[in-house]
MIVO-981371 format. One line per 3 residues: number of its first residue (from 1); their letters; for each residue x, y, z of C-alpha. Coordinates in nm, 2 decimals, padded with zeros to 4 digits, always signed. Example, Ala and Ser with C-alpha at 12.3 -4.5 7.8 and 13.67 -1.06 7.14 Angstrom:
// residues 2
1> AS> +01.23:-00.45:+00.78  +01.37:-00.11:+00.71
// end
This chain:
// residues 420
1> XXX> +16.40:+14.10:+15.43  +16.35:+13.75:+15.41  +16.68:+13.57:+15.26
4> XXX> +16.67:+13.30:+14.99  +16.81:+13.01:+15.25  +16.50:+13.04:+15.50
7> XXX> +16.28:+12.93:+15.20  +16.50:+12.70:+15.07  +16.54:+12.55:+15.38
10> XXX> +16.12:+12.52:+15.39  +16.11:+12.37:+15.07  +16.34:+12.12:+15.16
13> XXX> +16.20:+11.95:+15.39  +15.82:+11.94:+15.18  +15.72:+11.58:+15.17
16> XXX> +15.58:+11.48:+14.85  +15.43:+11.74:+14.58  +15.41:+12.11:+14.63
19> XXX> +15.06:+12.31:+14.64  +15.08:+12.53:+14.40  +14.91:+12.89:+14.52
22> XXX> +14.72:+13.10:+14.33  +14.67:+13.49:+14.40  +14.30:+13.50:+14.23
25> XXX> +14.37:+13.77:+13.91  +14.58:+13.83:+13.62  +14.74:+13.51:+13.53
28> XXX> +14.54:+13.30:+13.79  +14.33:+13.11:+13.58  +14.61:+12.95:+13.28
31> XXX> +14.82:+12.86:+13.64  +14.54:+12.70:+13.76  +14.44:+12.47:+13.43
34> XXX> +14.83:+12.44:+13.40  +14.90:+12.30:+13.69  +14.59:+12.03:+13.75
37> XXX> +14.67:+11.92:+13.41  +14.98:+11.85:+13.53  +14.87:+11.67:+13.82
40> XXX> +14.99:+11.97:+14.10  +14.69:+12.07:+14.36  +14.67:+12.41:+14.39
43> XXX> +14.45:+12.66:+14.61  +14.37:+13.01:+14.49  +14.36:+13.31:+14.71
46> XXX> +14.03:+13.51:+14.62  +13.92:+13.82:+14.72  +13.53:+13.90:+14.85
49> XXX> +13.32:+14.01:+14.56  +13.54:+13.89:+14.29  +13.50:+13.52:+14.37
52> XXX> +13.24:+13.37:+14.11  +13.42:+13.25:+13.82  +13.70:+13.10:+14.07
55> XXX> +13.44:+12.92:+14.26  +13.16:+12.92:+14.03  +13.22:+12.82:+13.65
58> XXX> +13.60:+12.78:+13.69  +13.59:+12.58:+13.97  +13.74:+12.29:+13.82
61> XXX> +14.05:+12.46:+13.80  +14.13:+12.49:+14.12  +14.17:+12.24:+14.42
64> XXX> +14.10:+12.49:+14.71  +14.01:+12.88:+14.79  +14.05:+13.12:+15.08
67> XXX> +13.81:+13.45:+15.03  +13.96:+13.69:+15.18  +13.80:+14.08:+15.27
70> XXX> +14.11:+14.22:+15.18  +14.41:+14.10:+14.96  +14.69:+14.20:+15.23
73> XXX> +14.49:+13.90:+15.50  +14.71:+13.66:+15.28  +15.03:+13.76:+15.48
76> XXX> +14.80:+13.67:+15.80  +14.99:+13.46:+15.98  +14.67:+13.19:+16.00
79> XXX> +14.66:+13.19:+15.62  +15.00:+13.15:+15.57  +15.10:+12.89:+15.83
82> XXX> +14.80:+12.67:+15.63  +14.97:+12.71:+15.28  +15.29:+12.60:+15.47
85> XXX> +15.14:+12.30:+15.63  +14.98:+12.26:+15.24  +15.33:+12.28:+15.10
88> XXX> +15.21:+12.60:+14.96  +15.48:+12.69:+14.66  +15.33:+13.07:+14.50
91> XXX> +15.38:+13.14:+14.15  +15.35:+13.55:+14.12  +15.16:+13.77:+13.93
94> XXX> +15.13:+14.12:+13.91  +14.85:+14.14:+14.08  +14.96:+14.00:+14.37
97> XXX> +15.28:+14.26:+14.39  +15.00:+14.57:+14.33  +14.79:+14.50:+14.60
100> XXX> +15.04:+14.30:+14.87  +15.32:+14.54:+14.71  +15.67:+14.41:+14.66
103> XXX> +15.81:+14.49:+14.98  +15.58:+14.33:+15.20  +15.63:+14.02:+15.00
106> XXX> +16.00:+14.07:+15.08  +15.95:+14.09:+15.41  +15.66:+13.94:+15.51
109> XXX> +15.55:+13.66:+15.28  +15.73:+13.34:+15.40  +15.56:+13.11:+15.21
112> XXX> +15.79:+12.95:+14.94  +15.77:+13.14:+14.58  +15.89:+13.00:+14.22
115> XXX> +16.01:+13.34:+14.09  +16.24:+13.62:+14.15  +16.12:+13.75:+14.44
118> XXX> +16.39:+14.06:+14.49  +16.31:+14.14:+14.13  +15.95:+14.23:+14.16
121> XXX> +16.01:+14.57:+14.32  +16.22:+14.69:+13.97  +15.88:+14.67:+13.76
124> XXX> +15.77:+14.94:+13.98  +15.79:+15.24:+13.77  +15.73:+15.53:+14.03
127> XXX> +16.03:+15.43:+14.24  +16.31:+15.71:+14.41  +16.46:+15.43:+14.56
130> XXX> +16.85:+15.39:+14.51  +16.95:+15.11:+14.68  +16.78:+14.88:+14.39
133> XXX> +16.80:+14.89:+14.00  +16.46:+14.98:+13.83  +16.36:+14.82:+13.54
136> XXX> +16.51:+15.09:+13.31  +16.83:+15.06:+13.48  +16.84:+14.70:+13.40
139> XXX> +16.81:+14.74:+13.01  +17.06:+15.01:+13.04  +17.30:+14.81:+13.18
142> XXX> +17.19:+14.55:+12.96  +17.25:+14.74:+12.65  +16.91:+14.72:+12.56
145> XXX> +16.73:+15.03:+12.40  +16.47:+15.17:+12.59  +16.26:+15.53:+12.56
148> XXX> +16.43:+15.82:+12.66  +16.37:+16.01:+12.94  +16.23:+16.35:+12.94
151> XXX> +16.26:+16.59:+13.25  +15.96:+16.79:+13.26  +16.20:+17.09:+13.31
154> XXX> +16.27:+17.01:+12.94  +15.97:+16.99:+12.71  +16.04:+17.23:+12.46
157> XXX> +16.26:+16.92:+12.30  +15.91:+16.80:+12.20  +15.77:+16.89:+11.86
160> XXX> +15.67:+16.76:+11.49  +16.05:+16.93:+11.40  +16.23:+16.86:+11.72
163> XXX> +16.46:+16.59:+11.92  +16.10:+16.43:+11.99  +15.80:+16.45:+11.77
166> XXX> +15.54:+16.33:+11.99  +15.59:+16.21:+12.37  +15.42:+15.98:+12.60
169> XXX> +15.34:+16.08:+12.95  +15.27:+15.72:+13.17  +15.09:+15.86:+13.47
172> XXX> +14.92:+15.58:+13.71  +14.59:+15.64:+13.71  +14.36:+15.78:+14.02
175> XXX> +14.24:+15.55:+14.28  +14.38:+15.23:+14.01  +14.72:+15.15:+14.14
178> XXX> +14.68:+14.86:+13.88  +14.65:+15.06:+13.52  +14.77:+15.38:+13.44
181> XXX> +14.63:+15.65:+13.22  +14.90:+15.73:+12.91  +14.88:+16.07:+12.70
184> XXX> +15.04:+16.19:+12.40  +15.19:+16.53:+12.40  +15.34:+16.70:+12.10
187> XXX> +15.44:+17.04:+12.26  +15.49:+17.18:+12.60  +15.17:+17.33:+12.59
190> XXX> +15.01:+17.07:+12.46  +15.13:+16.87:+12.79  +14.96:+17.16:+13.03
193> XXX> +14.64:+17.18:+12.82  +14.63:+16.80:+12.86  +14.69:+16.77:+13.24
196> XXX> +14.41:+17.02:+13.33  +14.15:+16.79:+13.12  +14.28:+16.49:+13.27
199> XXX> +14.22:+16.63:+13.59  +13.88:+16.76:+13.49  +13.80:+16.37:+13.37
202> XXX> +13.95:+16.24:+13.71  +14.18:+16.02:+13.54  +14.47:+16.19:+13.72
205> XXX> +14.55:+16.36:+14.01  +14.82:+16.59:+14.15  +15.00:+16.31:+14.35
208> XXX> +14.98:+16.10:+14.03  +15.14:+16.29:+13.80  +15.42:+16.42:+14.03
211> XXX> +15.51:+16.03:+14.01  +15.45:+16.05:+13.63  +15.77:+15.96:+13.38
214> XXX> +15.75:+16.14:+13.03  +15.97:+15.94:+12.75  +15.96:+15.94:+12.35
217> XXX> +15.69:+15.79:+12.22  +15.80:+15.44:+11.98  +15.69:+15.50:+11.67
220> XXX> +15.62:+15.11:+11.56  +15.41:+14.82:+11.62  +15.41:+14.68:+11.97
223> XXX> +15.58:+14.30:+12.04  +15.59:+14.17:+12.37  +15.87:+13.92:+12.36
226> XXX> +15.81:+13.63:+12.65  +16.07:+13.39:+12.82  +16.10:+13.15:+13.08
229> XXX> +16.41:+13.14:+13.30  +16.50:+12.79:+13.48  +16.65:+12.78:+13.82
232> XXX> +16.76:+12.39:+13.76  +16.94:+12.49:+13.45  +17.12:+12.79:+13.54
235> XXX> +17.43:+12.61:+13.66  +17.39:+12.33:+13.42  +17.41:+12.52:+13.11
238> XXX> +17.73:+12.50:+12.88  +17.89:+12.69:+12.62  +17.80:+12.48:+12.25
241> XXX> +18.13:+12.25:+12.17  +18.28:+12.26:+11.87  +18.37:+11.94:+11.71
244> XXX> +18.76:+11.87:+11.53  +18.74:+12.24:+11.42  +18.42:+12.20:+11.22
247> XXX> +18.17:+12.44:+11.32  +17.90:+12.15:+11.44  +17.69:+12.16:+11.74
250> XXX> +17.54:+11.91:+11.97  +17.21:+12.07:+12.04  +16.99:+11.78:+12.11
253> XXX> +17.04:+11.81:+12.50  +16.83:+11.74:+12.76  +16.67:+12.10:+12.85
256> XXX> +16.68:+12.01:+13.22  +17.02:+11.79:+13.32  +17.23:+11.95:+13.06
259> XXX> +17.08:+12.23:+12.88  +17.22:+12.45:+12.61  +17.10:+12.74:+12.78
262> XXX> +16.89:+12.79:+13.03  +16.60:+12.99:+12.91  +16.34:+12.91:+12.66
265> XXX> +16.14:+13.21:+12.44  +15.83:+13.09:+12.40  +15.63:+13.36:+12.17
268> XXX> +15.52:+13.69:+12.09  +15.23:+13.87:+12.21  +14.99:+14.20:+12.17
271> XXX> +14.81:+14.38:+12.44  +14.46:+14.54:+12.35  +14.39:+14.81:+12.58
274> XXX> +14.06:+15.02:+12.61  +13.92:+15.23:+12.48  +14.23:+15.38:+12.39
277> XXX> +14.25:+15.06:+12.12  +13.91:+15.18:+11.94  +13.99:+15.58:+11.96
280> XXX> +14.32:+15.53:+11.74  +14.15:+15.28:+11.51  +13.99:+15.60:+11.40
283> XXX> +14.04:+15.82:+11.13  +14.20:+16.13:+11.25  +13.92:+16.32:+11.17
286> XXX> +13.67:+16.20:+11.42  +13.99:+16.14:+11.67  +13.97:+16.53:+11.66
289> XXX> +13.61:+16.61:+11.71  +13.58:+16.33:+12.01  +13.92:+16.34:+12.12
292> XXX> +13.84:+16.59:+12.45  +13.50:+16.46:+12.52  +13.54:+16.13:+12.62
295> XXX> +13.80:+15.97:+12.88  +14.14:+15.78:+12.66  +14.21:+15.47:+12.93
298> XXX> +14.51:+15.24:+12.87  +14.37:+14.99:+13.08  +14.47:+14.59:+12.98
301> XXX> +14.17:+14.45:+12.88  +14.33:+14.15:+12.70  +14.64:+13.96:+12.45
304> XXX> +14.66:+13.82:+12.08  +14.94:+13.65:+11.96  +15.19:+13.77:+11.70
307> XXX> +15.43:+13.63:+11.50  +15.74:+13.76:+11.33  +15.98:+13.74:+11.02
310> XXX> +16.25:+13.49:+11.12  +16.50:+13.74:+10.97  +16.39:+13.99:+11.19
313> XXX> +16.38:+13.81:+11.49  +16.73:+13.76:+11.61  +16.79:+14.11:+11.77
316> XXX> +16.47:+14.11:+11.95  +16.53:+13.73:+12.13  +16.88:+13.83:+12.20
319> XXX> +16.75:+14.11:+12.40  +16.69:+13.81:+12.66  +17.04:+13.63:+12.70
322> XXX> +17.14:+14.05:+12.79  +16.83:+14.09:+13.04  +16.92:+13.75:+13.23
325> XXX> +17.28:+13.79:+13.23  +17.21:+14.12:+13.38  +16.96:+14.02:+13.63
328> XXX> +17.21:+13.70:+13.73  +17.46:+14.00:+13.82  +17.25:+14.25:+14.00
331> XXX> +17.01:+14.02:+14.16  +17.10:+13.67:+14.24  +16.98:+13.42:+14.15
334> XXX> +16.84:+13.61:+13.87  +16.53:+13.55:+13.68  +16.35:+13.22:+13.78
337> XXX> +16.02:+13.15:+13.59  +15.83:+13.32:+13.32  +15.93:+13.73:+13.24
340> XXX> +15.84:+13.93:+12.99  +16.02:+14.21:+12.75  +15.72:+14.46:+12.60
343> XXX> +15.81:+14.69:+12.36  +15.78:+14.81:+12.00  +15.99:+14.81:+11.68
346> XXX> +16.06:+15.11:+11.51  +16.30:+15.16:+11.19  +16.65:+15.31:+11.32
349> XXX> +16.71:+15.60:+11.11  +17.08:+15.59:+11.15  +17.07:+15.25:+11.03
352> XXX> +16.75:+15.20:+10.84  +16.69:+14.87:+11.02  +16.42:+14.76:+11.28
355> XXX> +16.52:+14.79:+11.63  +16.34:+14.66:+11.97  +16.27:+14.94:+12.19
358> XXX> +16.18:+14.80:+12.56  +15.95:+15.02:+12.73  +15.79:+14.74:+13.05
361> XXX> +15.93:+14.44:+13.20  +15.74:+14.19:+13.33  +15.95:+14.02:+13.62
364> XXX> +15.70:+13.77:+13.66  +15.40:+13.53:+13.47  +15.31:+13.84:+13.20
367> XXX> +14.97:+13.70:+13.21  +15.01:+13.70:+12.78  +14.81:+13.31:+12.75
370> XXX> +14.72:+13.40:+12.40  +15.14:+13.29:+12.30  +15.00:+13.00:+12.37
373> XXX> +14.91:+12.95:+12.01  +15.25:+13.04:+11.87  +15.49:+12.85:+11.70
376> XXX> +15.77:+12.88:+11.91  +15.53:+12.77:+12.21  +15.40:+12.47:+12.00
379> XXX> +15.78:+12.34:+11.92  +15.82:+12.32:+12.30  +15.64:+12.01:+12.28
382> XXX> +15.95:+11.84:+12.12  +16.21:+11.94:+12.34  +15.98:+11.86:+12.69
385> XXX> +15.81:+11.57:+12.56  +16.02:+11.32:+12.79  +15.90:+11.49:+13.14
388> XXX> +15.53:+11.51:+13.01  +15.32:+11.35:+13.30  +15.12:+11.06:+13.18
391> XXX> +14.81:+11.11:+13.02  +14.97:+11.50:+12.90  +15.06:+11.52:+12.53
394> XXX> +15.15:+11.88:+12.47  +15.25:+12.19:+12.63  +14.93:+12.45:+12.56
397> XXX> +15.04:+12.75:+12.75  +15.36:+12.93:+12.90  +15.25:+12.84:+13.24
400> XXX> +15.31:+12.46:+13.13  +15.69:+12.49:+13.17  +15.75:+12.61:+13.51
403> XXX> +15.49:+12.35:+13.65  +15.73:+12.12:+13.44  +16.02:+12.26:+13.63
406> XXX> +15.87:+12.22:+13.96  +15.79:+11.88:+13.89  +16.13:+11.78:+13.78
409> XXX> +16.32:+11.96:+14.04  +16.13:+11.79:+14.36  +16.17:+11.43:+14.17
412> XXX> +16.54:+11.49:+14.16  +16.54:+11.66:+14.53  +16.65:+11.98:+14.42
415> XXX> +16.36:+12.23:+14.47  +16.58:+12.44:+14.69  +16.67:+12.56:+14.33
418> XXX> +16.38:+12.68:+14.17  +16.28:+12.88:+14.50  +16.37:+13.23:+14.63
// end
């Protein structure tokens, strides 16, 4: 495994500005605008057949590309002692840990990354590894709600008047190691009549649904609740000071030198997914007659932005400050960069209240750009003004931060921070 100190080490002896490296998918084109509007070069990593609009009508975007045959020729050691000589710093995405997969970038990747690097093997759902906490150990360590589990050895729970009305079985779908291919069950039958369609349909195959995790399904609407993490302010930040026993706080801090904390939440988001979007926008009475003629994908196809009730909003952000002080404890450093906590809000009905149920983390750029246009993401502004590079005016996208933080931290001579 490659240890934190040999790429702090690298990074330390960079002379002048990082290159900021791009894996060509998911998140690639807001880190690209973000980061030449912030006056970083970058170079994008693309692969053979999906290069046009990274070479073609985005092209402005980016400084430099390698086309590669193959995604895993980026751990060549050719292409990786180039982004070194570069000063190649990588901002992940989840592309890049599906196709390179987390443990080859753990051991094999030695190029500088701004993230979490140890922390991108617990998105991986399908794991049976115990040496490492998963994501859904993390929230239950955290005390964050998440699904339950169901053991397949246990479906009669499942039922319109059982423990679990209606279940959701996330199975990763054939030959797509990138999306995976949900179904609703509401009866143990219902799950076996299901799995012989879905294997009829090719969605799903013996191998994938062996791997497959069955949970309750959320009844609510879905939030995806996106943060950044700093590595320069994580020793910086202080408890709030109270004042001659008056309950006033000094919160106009500077976010980087001496922070209040040190994370920012910068917005809520929605995934559309298809076509599974436009089959429940149906009335149920079509869903019926269509329902087993056509293939339901859950495949990502894009993001809106949401907002919420400030009333309501206080338990689901402070599911955050619990997910970082968790990941500070069980992977040091803990979260660096942008993360994201997707789930939905149901009512409790023990307490009658909303709750946030976390179903995915994100340990890495969640790819949501359409936060951009939220409010929280447009007060940012304000409190980042002051490291703004000339000729920049406002922060337009999650992205914007980090390249902020990278900035700042080789100004100051302290990117051994930001990097794991």
């Amino acid at each position: 495994m490659i240890k934190r100190e040999e790429m702090q080490q690298i990074v330390s002896e960079y002379k002048g500005k990082p290159t900021i490296v791009i894996f060509g998918s998911h998140s690639a084109l807001e880190t690209g605008l973000s980061s030449k509007k912030m006056g970083l070069s970058n170079i994008v990593i693309v692969k053979k057949g999906r290069e046009r609009q990274y070479i073609e009508e985005q092209s402005h975007l980016f400084d430099k590309a390698i086309v590669v045959d193959d995604w895993k020729q980026m751990l060549d050691e050719s292409i990786q002692k180039k982004l070194l000589e570069m000063n190649g710093l990588i901002i992940p995405n989840r592309s890049m840990v599906v196709y390179l997969t987390a443990k080859r970038i753990e051991e094999e990747l030695r190029i500088p990354m701004y993230g979490s690097r140890t922390m991108l093997k617990s998105e991986d759902r399908t794991t049976n590894e115990k040496e490492y906490l998963d994501q859904y150990a993390l929230m239950e360590k955290a005390s964050i709600r998440s699904p339950r589990e169901i053991n397949k050895d246990n479906l009669d729970i499942i039922g319109p008047n059982k423990e679990v009305p209606v279940a959701l079985v996330k199975v990763q779908q054939a030959g797509n190691p990138l999306e995976r291919a949900f179904f609703y069950i509401t009866s143990e039958e219902d799950y076996h009549n299901q799995v012989v369609t879905m294997k009829e349909k090719g969605l799903i195959d013996d191998e994938t649904l062996e791997e497959a995790r069955i949970e309750e399904f959320i009844i609510g609407p879905y939030f995806n609740c996106n943060g950044w993490a700093s590595g320069l302010g994580k020793s910086l930040a202080k408890k709030h000071q109270l004042s001659d026993g008056i309950n006033w706080l000094d919160l106009n801090r500077d976010p980087f030198e001496n922070p209040v904390v040190a994370w920012d939440f910068v917005g809520f988001g929605q995934r559309m997914q298809t076509n599974s979007n436009g089959f429940l926008n149906l009335p149920a009475k079509i869903q019926l007659q269509i329902g087993d003629k056509i293939k339901i994908k859950n495949e990502e196809i894009g993001h809106t932005m949401a907002t919420m009730r400030e009333s309501k909003m206080n338990e689901v952000v402070g599911s955050i400050p619990k997910f970082l002080a968790i990941a500070d404890k069980y992977y040091p450093p803990g979260m660096i960069g942008l993360f994201g906590l997707q789930g939905a809000i149901p009512i409790d009905p023990k307490t009658n209240k909303p709750e946030f149920v976390v179903f995915d983390v994100s340990m890495r750029v969640p790819g949501d750009p359409a936060v951009a246009a939220s409010p929280q993401m447009n007060s940012l502004t304000l409190k980042y003004q002051k490291y703004l590079p000339k000729g920049v005016h406002q922060i337009t996208s999650p992205i914007d931060i980090p390249m902020l933080e990278i900035l700042q931290a080789f100004k100051i001579g302290q990117q051994s921070q930001i990097v794991t």
